[in-house]
C-alpha positions as CSV (number, residue, x, y, z in Angstrom):
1,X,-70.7,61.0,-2.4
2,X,-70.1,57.7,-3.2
3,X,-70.7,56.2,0.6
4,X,-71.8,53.0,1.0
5,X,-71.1,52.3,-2.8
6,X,-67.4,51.8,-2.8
7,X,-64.7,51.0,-0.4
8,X,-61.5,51.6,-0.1
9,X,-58.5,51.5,2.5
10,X,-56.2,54.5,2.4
11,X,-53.5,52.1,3.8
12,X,-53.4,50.8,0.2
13,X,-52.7,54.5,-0.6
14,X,-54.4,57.4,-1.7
15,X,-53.7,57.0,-5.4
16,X,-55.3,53.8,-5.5
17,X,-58.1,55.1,-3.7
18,X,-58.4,58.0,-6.2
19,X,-57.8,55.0,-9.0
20,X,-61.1,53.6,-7.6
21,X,-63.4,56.1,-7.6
22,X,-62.6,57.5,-10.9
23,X,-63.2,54.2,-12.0
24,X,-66.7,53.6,-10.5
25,X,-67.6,57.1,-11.4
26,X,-66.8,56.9,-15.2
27,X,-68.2,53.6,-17.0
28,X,-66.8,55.0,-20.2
29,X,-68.7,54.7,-23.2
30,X,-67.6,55.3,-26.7
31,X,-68.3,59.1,-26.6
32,X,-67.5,59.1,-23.3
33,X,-63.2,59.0,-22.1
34,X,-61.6,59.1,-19.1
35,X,-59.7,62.6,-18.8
36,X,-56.0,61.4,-18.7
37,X,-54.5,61.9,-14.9
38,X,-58.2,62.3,-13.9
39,X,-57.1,59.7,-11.2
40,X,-54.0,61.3,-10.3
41,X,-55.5,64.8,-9.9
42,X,-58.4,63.4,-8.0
43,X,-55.8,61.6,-5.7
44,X,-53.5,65.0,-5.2
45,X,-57.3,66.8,-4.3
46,X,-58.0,64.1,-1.7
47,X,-54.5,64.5,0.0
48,X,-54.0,68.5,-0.1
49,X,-57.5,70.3,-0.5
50,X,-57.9,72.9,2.0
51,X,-61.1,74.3,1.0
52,X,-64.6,73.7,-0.5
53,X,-64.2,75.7,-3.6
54,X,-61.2,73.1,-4.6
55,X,-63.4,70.3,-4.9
56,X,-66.0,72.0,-6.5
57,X,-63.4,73.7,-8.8
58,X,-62.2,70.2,-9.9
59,X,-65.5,68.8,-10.2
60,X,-66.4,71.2,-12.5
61,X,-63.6,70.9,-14.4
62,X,-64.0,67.3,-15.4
63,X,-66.8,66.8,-18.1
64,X,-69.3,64.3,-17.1
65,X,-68.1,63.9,-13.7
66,X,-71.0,66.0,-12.1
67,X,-73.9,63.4,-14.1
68,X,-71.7,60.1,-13.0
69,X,-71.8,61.6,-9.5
70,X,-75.0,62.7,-9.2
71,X,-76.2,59.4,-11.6
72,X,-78.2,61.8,-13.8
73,X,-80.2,60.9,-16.8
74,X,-80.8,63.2,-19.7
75,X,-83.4,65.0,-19.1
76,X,-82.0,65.3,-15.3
77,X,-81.2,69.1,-13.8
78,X,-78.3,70.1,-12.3
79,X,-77.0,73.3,-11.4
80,X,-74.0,74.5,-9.7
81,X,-73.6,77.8,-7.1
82,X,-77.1,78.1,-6.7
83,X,-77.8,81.4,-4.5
84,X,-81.2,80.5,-2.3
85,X,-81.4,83.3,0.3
86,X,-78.8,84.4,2.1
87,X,-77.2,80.8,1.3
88,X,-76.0,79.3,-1.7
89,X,-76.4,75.8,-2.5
90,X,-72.8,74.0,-3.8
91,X,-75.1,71.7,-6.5
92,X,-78.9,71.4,-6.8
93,X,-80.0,68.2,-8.0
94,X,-83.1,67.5,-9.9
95,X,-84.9,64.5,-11.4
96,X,-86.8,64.8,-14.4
97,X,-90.6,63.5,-13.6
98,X,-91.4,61.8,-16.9
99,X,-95.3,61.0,-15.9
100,X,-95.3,64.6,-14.4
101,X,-93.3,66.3,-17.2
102,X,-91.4,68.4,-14.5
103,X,-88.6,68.4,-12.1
104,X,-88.7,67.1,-9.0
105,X,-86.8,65.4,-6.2
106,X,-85.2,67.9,-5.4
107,X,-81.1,67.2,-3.9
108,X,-79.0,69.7,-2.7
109,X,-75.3,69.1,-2.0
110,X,-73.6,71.2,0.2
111,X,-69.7,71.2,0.4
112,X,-67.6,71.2,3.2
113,X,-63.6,72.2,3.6
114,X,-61.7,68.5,3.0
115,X,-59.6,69.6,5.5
116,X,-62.2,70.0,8.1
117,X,-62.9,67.1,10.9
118,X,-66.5,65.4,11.0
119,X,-66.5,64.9,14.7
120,X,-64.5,66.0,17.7
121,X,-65.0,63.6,21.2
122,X,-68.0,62.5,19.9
123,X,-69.5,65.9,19.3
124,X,-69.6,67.6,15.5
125,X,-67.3,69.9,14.9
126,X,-67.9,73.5,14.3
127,X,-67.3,73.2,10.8
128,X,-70.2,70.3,10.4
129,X,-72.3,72.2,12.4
130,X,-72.3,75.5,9.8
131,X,-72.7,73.2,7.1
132,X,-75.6,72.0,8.9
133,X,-77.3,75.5,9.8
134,X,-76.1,76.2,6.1
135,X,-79.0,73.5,4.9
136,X,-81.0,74.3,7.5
137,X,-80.9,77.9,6.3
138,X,-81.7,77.2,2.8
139,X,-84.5,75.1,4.0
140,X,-86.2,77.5,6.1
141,X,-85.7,80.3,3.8
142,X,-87.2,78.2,0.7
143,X,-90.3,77.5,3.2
144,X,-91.0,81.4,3.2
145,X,-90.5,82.1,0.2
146,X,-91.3,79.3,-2.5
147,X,-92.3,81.4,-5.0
148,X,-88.9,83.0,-5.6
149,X,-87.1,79.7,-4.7
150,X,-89.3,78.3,-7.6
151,X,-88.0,80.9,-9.6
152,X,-84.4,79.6,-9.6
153,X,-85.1,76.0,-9.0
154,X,-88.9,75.3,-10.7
155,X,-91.1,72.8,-8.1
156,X,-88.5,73.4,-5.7
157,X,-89.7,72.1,-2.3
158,X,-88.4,72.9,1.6
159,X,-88.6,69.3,1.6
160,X,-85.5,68.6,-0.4
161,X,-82.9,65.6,0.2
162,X,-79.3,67.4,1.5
163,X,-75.8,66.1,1.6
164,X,-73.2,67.4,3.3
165,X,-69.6,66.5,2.3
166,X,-66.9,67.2,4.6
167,X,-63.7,65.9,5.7
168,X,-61.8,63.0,5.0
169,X,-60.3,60.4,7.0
170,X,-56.5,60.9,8.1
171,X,-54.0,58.9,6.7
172,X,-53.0,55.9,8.4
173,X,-49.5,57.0,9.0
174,X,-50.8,60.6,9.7
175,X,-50.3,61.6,14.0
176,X,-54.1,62.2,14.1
177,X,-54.5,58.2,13.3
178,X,-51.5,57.6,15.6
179,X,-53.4,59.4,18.2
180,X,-56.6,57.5,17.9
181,X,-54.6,54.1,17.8
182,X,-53.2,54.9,21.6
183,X,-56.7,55.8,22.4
């Protein structure tokens, strides 16, 4: 989620990696700490998550994490396990519309196992591609039915913005890395 904002090598290690993006995430204010070992146990995720529900587990666990993250603003919506169909959405996202007094912009985030690959010889992986028809899903369904979607999720377009998270890259001394480097 934080592509294209920060960088960081992994060959400096995944703690300081961890160390960075806690610290980018939380500009603390004075109501507003840093959890202590929030940088540890962000670092310990990144290295050993298996599953979705572990990230989304520990996001939820961290107070304020979610609104740094998703750079909400007070009157900003979000909403986690959102069931849309068949589907569920991981986080729906919504801006508040001051001139329009209602939410809009609709962002849906969609979470991926950490321990899944992105791509495989150039193709995506099986796990990228259900996280894909997952959105897709979600997208079609709210297009048939957008009075129930607007129910859960009020002004709640098919048109929404989706991220997928998935993966992470190996570790530079992992043998998947070794393997690319002889490639």
């Amino acid at each position: 989620m934080l592509a294209g904002r920060l960088a960081a090598s992994t060959a400096d290690g995944i703690d300081v990696v961890a160390r960075n993006i806690v610290q980018r995430i939380y500009l603390a204010s004075a109501d507003d700490a840093i959890v202590p070992g929030t940088a540890r146990r962000l670092a310990i995720l990144l290295s050993n998550a298996r599953a979705a529900s572990e990230v989304a587990t520990y996001v939820s666990e961290v107070s304020s994490l979610v609104a740094r993250l998703f750079k909400l603003h007070r009157q900003d919506f979000v909403r986690p396990g959102v069931r849309l169909g068949a589907d569920c959405v991981d986080y729906a996202v919504a801006r508040y519309q001051p001139t329009l007094r209602r939410l809009g912009d609709w962002w849906f985030i969609f979470l991926g196992s950490p321990a899944d690959a992105i791509m495989q010889d150039s193709m995506p992986t099986e796990a990228l591609t259900r996280l894909i028809q997952r959105a897709e899903a979600v997208r079609n369904w709210i297009a048939v039915n957008p009075h129930v979607a607007g129910q859960s999720l009020p002004n709640v377009r098919a048109t929404f913005r989706a991220t997928l998270v998935i993966g992470r890259r190996p570790q530079p001394e992992s043998e998947t890395a070794r393997i690319r480097m002889i490639k």
